[in-house]
C-alpha positions as CSV (number, residue, x, y, z in Angstrom):
1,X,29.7,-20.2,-29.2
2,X,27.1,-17.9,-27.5
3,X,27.9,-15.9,-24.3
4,X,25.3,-16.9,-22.2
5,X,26.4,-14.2,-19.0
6,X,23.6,-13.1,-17.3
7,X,24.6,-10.1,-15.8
8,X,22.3,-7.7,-16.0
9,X,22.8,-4.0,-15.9
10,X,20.6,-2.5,-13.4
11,X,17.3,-0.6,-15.0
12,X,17.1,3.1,-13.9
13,X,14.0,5.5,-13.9
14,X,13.5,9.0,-14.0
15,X,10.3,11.5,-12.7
16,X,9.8,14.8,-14.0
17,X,8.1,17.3,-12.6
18,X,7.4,20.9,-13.9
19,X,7.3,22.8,-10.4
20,X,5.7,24.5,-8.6
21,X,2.8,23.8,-11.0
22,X,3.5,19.7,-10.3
23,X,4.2,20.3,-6.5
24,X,1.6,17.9,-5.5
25,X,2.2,15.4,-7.8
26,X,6.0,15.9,-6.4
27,X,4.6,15.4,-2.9
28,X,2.8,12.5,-3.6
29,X,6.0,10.6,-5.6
30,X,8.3,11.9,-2.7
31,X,6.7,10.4,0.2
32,X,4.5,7.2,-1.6
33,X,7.0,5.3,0.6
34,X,5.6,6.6,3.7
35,X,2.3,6.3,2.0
36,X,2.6,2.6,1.4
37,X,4.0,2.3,4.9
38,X,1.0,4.2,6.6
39,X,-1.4,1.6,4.4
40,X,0.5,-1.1,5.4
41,X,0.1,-0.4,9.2
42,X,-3.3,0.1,9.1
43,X,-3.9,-2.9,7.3
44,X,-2.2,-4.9,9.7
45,X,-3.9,-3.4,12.9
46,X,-7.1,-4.4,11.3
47,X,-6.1,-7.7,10.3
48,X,-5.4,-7.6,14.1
49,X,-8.5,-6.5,15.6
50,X,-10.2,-8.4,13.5
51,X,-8.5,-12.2,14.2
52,X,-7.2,-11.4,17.8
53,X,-9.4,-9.4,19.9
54,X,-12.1,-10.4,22.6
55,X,-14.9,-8.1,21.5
56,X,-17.8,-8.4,23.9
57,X,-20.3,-8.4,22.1
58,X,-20.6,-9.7,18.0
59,X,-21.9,-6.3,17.1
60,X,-18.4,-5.3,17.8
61,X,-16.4,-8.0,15.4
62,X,-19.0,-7.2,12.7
63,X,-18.4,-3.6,12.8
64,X,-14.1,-3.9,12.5
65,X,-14.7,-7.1,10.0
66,X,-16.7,-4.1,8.1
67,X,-13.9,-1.4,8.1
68,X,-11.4,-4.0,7.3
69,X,-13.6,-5.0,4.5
70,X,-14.2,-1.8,3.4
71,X,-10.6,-0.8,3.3
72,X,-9.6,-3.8,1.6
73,X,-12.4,-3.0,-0.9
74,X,-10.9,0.6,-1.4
75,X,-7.2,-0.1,-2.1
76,X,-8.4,-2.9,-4.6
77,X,-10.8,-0.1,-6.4
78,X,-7.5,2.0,-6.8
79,X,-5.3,-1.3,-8.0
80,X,-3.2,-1.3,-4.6
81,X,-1.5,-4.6,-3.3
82,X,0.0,-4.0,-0.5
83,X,2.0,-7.7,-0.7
84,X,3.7,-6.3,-3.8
């Protein structure tokens, strides 16, 4: 009979980087957290402007519905998901 355990032994990755030559490469992989976090918040402030806020005039919706959708464009061009 067939030992059907499914523990799984956790997976493990490793980043090199030849420094100083790589530093910003380094920088970058150090601190995409904060990165992703930054996105993140802006994302949601937009999304916030954009469904909550009395603008007075509707010049003013159509110019953050822009930026939003232009942001939203930009992270998609680069294959970012931020719901990941």
């Amino acid at each position: 009979m067939m030992d059907h355990n499914t523990t799984k032994k956790p997976m493990k990755a490793k980043l090199t980087f030849n420094l100083p030559d790589d530093q910003h490469e380094w920088h970058n992989a150090v601190n995409a957290n904060a990165m992703y976090l930054a996105l993140w918040d802006l994302s949601q402030e937009l999304r916030s402007m954009w469904k909550y806020q009395q603008y007075k005039t509707e010049e003013e919706y159509a110019i953050v519905e822009t930026i939003r959708d232009k942001f939203h464009e930009i992270l998609s061009e680069h294959n970012i998901n931020l719901d990941k």
